[in-house]
Backbone as JSON Lines, residues from 0, in Angstrom:
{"i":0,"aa":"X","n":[103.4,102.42,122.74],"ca":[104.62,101.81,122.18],"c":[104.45,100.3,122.13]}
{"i":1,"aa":"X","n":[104.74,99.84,121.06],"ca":[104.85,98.15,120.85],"c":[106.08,97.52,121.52]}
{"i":2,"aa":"X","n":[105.5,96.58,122.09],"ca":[106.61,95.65,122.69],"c":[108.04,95.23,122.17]}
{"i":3,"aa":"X","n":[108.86,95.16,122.76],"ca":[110.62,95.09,122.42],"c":[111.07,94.05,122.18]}
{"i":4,"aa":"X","n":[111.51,93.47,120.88],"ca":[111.75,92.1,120.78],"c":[113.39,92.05,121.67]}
{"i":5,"aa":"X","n":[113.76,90.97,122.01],"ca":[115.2,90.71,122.26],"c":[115.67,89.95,121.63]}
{"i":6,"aa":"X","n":[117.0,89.85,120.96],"ca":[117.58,89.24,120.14],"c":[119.07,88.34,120.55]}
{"i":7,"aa":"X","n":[119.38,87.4,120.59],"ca":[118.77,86.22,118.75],"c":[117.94,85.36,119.0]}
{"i":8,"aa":"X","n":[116.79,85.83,119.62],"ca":[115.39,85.0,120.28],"c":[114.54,85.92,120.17]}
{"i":9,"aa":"X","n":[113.66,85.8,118.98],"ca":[112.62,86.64,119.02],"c":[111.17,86.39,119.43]}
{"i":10,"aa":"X","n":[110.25,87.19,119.98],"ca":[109.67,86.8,120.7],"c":[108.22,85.81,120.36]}
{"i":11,"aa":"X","n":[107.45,85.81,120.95],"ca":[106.89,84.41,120.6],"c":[106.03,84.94,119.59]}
{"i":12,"aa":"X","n":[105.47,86.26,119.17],"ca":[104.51,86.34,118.02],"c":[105.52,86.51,116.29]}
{"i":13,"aa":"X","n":[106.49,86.75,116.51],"ca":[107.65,86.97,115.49],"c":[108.15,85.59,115.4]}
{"i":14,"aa":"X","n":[108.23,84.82,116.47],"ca":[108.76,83.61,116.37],"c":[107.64,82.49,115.39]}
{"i":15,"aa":"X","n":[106.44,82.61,115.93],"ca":[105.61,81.81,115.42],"c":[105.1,82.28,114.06]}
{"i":16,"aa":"X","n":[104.76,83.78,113.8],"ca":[104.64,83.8,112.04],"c":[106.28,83.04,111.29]}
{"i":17,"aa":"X","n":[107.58,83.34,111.94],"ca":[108.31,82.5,110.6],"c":[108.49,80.75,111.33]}
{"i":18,"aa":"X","n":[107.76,80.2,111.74],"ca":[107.37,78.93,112.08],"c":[106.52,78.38,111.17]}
{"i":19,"aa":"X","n":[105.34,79.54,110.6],"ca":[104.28,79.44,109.65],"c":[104.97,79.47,108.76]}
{"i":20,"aa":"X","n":[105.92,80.65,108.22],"ca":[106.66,80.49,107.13],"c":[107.42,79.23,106.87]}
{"i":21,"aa":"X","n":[107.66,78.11,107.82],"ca":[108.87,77.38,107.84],"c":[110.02,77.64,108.08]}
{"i":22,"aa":"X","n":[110.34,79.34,108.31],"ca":[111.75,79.61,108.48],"c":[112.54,78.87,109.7]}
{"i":23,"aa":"X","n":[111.57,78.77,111.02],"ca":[112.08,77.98,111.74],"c":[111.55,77.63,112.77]}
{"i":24,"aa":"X","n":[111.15,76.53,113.83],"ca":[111.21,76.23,114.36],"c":[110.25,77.28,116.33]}
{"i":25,"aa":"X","n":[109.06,76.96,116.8],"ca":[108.82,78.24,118.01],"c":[109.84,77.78,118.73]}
{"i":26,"aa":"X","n":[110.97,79.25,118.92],"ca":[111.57,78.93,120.58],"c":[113.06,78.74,119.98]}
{"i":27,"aa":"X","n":[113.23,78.41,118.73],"ca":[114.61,77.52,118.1],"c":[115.23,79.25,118.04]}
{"i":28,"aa":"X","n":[116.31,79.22,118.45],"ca":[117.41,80.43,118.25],"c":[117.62,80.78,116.83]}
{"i":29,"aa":"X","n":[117.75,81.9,116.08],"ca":[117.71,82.37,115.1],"c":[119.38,82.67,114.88]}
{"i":30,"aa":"X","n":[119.72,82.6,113.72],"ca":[121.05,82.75,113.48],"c":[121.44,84.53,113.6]}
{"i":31,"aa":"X","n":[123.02,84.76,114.21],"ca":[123.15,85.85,114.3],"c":[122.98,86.89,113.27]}
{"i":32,"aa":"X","n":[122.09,88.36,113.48],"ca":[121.46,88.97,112.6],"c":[121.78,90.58,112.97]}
{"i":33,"aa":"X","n":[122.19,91.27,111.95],"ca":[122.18,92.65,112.64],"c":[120.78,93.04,113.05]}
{"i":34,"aa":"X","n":[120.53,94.09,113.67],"ca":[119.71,94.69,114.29],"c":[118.9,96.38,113.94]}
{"i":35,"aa":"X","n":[118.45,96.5,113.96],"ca":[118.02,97.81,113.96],"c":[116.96,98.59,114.72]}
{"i":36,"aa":"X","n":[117.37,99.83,115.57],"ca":[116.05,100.75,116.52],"c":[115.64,101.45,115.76]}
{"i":37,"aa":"X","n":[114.38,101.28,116.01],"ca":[113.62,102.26,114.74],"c":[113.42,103.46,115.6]}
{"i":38,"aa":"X","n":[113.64,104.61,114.88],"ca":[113.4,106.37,115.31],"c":[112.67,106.47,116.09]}
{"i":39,"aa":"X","n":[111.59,105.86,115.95],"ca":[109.96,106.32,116.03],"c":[109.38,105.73,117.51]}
{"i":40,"aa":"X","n":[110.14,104.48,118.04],"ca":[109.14,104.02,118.82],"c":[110.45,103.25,119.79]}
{"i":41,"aa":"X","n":[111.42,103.42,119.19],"ca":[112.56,103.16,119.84],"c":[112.83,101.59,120.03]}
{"i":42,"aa":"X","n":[112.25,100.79,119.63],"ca":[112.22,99.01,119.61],"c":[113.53,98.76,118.29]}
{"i":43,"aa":"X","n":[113.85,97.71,118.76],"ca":[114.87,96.88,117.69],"c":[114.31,95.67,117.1]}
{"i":44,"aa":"X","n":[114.93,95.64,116.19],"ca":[114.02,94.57,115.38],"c":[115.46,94.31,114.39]}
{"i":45,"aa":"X","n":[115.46,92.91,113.83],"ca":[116.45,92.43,112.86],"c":[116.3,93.35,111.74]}
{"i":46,"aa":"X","n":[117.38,93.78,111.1],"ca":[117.22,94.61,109.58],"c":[116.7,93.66,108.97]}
{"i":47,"aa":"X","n":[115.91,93.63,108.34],"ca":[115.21,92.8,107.43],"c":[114.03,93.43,106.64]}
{"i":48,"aa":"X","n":[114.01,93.05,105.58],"ca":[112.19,93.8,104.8],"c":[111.18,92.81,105.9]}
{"i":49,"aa":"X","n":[111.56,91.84,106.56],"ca":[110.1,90.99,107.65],"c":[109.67,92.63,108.77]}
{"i":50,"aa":"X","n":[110.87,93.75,108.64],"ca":[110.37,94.27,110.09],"c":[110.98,96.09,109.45]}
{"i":51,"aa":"X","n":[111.17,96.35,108.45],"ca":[111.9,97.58,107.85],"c":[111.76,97.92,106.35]}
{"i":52,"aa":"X","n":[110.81,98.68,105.93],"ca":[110.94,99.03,104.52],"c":[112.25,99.42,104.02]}
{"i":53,"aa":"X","n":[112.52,99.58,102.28],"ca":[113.4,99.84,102.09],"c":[113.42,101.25,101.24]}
{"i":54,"aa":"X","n":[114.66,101.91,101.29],"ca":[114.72,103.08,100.18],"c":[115.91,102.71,99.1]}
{"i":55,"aa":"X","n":[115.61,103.58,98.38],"ca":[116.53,103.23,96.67],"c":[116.93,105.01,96.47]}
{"i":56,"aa":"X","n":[118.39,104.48,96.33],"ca":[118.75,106.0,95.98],"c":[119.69,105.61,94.88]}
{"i":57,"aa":"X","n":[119.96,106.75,93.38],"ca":[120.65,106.79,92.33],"c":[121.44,107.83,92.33]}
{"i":58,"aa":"X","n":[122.71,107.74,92.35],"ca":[123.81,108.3,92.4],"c":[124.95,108.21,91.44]}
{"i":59,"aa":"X","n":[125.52,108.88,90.48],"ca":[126.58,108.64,89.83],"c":[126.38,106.93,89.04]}
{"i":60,"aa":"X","n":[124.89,106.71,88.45],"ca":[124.96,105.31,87.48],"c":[124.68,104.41,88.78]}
{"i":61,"aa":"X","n":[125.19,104.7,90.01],"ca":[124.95,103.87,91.21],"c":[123.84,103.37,91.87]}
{"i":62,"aa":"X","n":[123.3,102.15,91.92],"ca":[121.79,101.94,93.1],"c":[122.15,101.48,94.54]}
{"i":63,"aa":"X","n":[121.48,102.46,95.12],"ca":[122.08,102.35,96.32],"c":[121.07,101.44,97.48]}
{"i":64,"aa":"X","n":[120.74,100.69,97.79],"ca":[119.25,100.13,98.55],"c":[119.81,99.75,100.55]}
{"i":65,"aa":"X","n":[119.22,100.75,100.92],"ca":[119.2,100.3,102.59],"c":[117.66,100.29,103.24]}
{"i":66,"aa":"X","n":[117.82,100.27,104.36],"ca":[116.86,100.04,105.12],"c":[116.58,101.34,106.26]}
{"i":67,"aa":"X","n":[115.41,101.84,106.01],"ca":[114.26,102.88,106.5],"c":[114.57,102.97,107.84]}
{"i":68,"aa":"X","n":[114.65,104.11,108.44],"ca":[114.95,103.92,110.18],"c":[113.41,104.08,110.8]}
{"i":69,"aa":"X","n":[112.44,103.9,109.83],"ca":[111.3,103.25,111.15],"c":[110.4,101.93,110.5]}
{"i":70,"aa":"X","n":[110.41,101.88,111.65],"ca":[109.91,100.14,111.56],"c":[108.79,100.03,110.36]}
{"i":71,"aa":"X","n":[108.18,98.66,110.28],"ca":[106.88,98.33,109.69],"c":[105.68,98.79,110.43]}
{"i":72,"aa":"X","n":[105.61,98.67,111.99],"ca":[104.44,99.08,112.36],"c":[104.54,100.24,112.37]}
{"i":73,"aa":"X","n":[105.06,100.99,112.76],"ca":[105.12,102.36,112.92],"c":[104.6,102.64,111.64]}
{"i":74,"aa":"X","n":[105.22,102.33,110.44],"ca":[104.66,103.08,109.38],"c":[103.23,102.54,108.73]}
{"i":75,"aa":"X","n":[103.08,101.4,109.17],"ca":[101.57,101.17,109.67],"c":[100.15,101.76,110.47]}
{"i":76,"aa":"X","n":[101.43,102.59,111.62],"ca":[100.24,102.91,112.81],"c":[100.14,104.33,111.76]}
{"i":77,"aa":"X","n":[100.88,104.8,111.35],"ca":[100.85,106.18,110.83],"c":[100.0,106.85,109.41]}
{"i":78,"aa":"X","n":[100.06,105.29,108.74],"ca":[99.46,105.12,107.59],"c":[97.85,104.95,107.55]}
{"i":79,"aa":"X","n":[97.38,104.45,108.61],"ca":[96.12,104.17,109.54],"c":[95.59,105.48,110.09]}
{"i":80,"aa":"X","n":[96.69,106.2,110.7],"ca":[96.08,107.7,111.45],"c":[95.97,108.45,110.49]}
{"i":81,"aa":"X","n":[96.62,108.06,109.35],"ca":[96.4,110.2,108.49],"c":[95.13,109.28,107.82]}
{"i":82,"aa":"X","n":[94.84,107.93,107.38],"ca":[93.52,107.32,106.92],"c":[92.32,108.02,107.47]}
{"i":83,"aa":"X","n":[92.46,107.86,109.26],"ca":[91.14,108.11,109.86],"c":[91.35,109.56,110.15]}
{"i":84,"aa":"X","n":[92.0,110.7,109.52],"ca":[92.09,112.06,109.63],"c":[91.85,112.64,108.41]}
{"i":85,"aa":"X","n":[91.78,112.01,107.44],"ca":[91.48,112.15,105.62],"c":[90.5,111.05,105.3]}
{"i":86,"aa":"X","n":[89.55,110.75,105.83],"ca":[88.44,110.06,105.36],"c":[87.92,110.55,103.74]}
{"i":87,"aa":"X","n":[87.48,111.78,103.54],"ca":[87.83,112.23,101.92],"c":[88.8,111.44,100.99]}
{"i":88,"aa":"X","n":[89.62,111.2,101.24],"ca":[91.21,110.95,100.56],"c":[90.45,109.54,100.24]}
{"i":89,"aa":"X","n":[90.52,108.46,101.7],"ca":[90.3,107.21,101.49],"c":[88.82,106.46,100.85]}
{"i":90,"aa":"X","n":[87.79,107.69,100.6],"ca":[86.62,107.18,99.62],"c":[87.04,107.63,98.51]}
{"i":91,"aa":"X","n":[87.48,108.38,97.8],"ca":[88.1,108.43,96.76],"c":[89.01,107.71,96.02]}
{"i":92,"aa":"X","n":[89.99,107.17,97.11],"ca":[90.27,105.8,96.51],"c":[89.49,104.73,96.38]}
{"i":93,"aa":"X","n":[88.78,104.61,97.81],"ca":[88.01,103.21,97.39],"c":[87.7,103.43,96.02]}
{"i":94,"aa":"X","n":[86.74,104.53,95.52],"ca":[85.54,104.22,94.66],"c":[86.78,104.62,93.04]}
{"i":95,"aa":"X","n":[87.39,104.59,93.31],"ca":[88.94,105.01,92.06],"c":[89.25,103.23,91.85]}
{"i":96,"aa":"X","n":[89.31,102.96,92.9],"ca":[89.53,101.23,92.87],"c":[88.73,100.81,92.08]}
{"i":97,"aa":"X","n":[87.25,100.71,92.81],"ca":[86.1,100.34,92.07],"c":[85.95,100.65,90.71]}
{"i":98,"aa":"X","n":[86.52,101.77,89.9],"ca":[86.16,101.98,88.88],"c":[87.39,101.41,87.77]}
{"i":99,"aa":"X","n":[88.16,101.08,88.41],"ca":[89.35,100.71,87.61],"c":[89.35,99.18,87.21]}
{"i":100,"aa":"X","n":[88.41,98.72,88.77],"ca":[88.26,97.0,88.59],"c":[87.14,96.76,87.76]}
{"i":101,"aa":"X","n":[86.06,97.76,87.89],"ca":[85.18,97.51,86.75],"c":[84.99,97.42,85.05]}
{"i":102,"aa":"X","n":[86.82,98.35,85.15],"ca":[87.21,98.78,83.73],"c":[88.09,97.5,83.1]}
{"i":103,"aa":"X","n":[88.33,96.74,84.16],"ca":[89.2,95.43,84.16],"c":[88.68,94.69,83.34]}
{"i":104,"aa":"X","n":[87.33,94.51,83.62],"ca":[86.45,93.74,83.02],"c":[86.54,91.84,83.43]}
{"i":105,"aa":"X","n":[85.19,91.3,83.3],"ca":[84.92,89.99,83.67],"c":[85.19,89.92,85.4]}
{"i":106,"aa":"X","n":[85.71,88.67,86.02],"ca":[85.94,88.76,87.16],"c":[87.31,87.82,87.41]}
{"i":107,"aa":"X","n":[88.06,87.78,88.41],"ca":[89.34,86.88,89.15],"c":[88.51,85.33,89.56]}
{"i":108,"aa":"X","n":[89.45,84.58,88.85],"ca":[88.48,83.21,89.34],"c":[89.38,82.63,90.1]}
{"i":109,"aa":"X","n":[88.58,81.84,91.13],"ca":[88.99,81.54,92.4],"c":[90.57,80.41,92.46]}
{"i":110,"aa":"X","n":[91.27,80.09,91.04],"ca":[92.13,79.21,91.3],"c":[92.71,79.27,89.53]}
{"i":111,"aa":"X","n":[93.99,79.16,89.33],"ca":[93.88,78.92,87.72],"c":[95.11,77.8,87.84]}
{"i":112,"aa":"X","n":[94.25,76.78,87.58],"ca":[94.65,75.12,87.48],"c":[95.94,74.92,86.17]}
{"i":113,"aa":"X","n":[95.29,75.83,85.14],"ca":[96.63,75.1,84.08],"c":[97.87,75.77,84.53]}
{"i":114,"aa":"X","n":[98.23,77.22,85.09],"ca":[98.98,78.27,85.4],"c":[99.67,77.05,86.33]}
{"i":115,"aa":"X","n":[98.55,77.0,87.06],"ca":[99.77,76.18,89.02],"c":[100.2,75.11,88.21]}
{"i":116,"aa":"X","n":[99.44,74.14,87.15],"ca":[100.33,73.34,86.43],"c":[101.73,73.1,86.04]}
{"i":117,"aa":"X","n":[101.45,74.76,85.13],"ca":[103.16,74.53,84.16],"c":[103.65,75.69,85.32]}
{"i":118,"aa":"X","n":[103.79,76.33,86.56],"ca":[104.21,76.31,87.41],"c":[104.97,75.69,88.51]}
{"i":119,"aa":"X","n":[104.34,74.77,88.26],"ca":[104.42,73.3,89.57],"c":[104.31,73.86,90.69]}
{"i":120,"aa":"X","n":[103.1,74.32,90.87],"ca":[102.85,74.73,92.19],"c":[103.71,75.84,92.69]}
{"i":121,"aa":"X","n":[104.6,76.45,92.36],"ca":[105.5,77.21,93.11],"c":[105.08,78.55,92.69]}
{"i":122,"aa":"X","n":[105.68,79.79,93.31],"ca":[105.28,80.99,93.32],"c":[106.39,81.19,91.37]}
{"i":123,"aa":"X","n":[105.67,82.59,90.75],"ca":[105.84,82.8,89.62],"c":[107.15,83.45,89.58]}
{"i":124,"aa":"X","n":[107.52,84.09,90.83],"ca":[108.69,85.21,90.89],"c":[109.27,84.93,91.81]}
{"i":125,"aa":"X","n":[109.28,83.74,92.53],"ca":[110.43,83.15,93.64],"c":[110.86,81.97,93.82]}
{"i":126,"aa":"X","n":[109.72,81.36,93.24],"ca":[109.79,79.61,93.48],"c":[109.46,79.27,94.69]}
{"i":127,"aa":"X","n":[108.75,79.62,95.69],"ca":[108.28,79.65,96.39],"c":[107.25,78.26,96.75]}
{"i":128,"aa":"X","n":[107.42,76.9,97.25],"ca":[106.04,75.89,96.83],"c":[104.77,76.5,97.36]}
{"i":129,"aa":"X","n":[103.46,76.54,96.87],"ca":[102.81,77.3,97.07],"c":[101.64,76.31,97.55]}
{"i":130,"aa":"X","n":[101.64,75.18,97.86],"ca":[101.32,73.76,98.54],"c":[99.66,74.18,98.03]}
{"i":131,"aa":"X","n":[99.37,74.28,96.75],"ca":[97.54,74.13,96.19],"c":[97.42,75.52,96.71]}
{"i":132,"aa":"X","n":[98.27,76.78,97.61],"ca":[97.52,77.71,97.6],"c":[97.75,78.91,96.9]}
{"i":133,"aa":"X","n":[98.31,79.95,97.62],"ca":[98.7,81.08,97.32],"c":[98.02,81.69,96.64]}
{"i":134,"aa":"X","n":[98.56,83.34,96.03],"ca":[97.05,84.13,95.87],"c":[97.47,84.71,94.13]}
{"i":135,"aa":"X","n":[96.41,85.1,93.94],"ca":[96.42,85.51,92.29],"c":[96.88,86.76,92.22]}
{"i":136,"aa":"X","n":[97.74,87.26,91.06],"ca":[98.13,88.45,90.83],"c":[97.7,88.39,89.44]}
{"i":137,"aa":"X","n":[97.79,90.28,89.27],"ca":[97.84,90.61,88.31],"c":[99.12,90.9,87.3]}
{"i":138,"aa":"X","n":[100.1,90.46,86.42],"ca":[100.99,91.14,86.01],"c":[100.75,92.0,85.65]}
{"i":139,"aa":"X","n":[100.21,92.79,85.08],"ca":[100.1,94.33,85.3],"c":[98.86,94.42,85.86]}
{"i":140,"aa":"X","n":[99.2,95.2,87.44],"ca":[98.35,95.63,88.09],"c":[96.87,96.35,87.7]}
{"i":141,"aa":"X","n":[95.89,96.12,88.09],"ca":[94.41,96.72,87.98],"c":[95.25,98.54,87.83]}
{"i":142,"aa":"X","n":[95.47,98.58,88.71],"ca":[96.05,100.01,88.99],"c":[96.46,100.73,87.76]}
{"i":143,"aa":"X","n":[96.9,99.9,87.04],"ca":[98.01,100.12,85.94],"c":[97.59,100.18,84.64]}
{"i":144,"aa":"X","n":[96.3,99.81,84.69],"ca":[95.49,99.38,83.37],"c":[95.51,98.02,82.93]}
{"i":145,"aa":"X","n":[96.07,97.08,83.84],"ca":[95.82,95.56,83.51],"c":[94.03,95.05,84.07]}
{"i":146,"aa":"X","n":[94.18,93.82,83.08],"ca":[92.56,93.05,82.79],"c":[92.82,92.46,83.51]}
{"i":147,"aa":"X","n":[91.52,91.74,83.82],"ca":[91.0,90.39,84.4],"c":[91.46,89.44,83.29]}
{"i":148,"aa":"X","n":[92.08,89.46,82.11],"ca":[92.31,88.45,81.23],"c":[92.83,87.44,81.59]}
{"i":149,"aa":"X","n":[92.84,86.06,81.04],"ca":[94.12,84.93,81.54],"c":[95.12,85.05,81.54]}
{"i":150,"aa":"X","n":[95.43,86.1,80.15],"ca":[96.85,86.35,79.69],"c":[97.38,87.23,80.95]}
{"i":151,"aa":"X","n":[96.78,87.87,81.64],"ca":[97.28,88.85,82.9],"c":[97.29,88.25,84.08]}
{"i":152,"aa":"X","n":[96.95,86.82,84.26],"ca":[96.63,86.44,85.64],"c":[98.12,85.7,86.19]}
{"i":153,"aa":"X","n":[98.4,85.2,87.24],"ca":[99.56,84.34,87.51],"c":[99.21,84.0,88.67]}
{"i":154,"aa":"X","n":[100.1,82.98,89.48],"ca":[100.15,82.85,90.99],"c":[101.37,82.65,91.47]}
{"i":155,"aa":"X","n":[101.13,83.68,92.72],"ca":[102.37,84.23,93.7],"c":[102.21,83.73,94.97]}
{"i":156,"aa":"X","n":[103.56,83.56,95.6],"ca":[103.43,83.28,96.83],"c":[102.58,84.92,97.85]}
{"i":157,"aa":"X","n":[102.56,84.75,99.01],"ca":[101.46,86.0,100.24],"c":[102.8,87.3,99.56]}
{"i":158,"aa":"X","n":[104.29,86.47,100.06],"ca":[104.84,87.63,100.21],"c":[105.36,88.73,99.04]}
{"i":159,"aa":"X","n":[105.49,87.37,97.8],"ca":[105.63,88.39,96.91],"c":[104.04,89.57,96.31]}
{"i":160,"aa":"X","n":[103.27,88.48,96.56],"ca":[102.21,89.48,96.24],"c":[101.83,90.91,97.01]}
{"i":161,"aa":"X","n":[102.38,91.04,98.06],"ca":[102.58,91.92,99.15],"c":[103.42,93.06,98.3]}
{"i":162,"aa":"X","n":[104.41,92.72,98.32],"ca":[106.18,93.32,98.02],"c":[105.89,93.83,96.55]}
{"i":163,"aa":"X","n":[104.97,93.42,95.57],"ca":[104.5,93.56,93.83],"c":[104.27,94.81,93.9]}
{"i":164,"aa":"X","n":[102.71,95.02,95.18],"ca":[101.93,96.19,94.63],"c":[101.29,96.65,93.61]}
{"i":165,"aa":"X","n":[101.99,97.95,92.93],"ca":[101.57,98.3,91.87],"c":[102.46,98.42,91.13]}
{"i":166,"aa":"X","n":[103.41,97.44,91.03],"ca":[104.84,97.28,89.98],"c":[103.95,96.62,88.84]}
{"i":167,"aa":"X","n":[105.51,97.19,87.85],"ca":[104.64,95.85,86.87],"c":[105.19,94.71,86.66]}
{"i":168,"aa":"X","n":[104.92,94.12,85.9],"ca":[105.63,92.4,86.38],"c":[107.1,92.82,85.88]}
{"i":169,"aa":"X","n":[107.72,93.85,84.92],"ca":[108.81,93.72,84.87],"c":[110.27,95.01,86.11]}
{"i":170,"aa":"X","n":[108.8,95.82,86.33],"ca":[109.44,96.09,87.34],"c":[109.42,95.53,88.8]}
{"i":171,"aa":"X","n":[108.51,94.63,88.72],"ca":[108.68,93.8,89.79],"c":[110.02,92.98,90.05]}
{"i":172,"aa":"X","n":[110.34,92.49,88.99],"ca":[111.42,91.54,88.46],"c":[112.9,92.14,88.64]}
{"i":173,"aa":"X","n":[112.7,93.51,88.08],"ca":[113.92,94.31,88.31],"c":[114.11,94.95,89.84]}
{"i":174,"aa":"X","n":[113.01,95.4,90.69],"ca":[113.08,95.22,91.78],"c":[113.59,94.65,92.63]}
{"i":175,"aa":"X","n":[113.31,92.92,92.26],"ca":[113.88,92.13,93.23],"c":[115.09,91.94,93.08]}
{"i":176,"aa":"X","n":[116.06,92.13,91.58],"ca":[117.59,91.89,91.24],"c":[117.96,92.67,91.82]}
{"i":177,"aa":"X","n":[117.51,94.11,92.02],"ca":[118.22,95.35,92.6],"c":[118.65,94.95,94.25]}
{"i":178,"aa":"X","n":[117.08,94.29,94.87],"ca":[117.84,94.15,96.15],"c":[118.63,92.37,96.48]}
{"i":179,"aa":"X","n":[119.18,91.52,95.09],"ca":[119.6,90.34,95.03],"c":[118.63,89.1,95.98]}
{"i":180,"aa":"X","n":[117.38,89.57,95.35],"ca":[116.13,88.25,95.81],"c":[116.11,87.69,94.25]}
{"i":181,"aa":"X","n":[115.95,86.59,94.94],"ca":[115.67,85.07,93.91],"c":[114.7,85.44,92.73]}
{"i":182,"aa":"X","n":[114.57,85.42,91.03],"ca":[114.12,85.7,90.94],"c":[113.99,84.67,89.92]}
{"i":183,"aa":"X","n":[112.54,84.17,89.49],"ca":[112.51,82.26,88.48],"c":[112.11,83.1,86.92]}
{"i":184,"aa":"X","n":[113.07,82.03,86.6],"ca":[113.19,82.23,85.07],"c":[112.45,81.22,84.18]}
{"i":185,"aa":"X","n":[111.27,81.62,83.93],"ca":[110.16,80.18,83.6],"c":[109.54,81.03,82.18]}
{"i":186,"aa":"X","n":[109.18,80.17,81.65],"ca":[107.96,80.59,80.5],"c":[106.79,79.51,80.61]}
{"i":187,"aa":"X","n":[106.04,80.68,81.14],"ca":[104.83,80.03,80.75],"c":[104.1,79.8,79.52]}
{"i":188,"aa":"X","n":[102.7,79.15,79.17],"ca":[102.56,79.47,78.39],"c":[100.69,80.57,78.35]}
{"i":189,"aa":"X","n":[100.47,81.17,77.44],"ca":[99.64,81.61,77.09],"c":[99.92,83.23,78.25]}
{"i":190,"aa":"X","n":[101.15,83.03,79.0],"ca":[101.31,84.62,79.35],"c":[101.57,85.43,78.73]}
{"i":191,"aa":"X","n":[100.64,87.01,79.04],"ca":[100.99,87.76,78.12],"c":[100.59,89.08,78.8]}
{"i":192,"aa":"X","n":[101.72,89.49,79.68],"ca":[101.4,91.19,80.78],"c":[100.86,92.19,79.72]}
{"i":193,"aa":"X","n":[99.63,92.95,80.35],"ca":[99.1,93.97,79.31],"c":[99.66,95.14,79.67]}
{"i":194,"aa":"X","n":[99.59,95.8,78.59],"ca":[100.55,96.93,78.34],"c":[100.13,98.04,79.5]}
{"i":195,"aa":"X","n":[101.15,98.44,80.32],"ca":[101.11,99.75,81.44],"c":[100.4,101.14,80.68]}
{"i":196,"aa":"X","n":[99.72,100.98,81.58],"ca":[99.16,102.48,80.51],"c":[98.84,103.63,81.79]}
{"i":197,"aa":"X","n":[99.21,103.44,82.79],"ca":[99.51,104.33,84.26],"c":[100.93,104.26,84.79]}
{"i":198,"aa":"X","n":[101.54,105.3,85.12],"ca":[102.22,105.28,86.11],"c":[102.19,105.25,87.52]}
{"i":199,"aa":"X","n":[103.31,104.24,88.03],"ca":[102.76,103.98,89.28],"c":[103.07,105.32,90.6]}
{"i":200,"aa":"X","n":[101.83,105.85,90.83],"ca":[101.65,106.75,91.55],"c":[102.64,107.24,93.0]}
{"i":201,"aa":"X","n":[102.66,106.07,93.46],"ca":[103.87,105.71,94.76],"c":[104.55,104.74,94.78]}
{"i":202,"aa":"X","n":[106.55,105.34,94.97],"ca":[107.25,104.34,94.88],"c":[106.8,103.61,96.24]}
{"i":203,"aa":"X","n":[107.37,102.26,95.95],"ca":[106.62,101.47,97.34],"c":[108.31,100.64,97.41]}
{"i":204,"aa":"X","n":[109.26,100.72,98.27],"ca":[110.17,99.6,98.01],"c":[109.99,98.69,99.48]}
């Protein structure tokens, strides 16, 4: 079992990744937050996507979006064990990867200067300042049948590129309205998402 945070002081490894984030401050009290025990391992943790996936349910025209009753690690530690119990499963993806990135064609270059330009540095889908770094996405995912092209490339902040997956940039977009995250309204230029030609295999929210 993983260690028990206590709350509205979380503990020093939770404290110091949103220190990295800037959210706040090691040691500084966190503003009051509901809570949630996850099923699985019995720890509480703030409701938040930082510590709780989410589910999406449609009802009567209705979207309904809450939060998963087991944690992130848990569904981590679990996602890891059926890995090393289906070794089959997980070379098959690798080499499914491999063949999809090869079908991509050319390669991801290490930085795209005019993009962070008419960006201004900030993430593509949050505004996020992305201070010279952050990581490259695909608008439409490799997964999905998107290229290595320019027209497909962008830059995202860690977390949205995390949270993307195998969306496509416009369900990425609609994603984030559904659960009311920030979402930047920019035109770039010379973007141009290539057409989905897969469906995405697993919802991921």
């Amino acid at each position: 079992m993983h260690r028990q945070l206590h709350y509205p002081v979380l503990d020093r490894l939770a404290c110091e990744k949103r220190r990295m984030q800037g959210s706040f401050s090691l040691g500084e009290r966190m503003p009051d937050i509901a809570t949630k025990r996850c099923n699985r391992c019995g720890c509480e943790y703030p409701e938040t996507r930082e510590f709780f996936g989410q589910f999406k349910n449609k009802r009567g025209g209705e979207v309904r979006i809450g939060f998963r009753g087991t944690c992130r690690i848990c569904m981590s530690n679990h996602t890891k064990a059926y890995d090393a119990q289906n070794p089959d499963n997980v070379a098959a993806r690798i080499n499914r990867r491999r063949e999809r990135s090869e079908d991509a064609g050319g390669s991801v270059p290490k930085d795209l200067p005019e993009v962070r330009r008419h960006l201004k540095d900030q993430c593509r889908y949050c505004s996020k300042d992305l201070e010279g770094r952050g990581h490259i996405d695909h608008l439409t995912p490799v997964a999905r049948g998107g290229s290595n092209k320019s027209s497909n490339l962008t830059l995202c902040c860690e977390a949205c590129n995390l949270a993307k997956t195998s969306k496509s940039f416009e369900e990425f977009l609609e994603w984030r309205r559904e659960r009311k995250l920030p979402v930047r309204s920019i035109e770039v230029p010379g973007e141009m998402p290539d057409p989905v030609i897969r469906r995405e295999l697993r919802q991921r929210f």
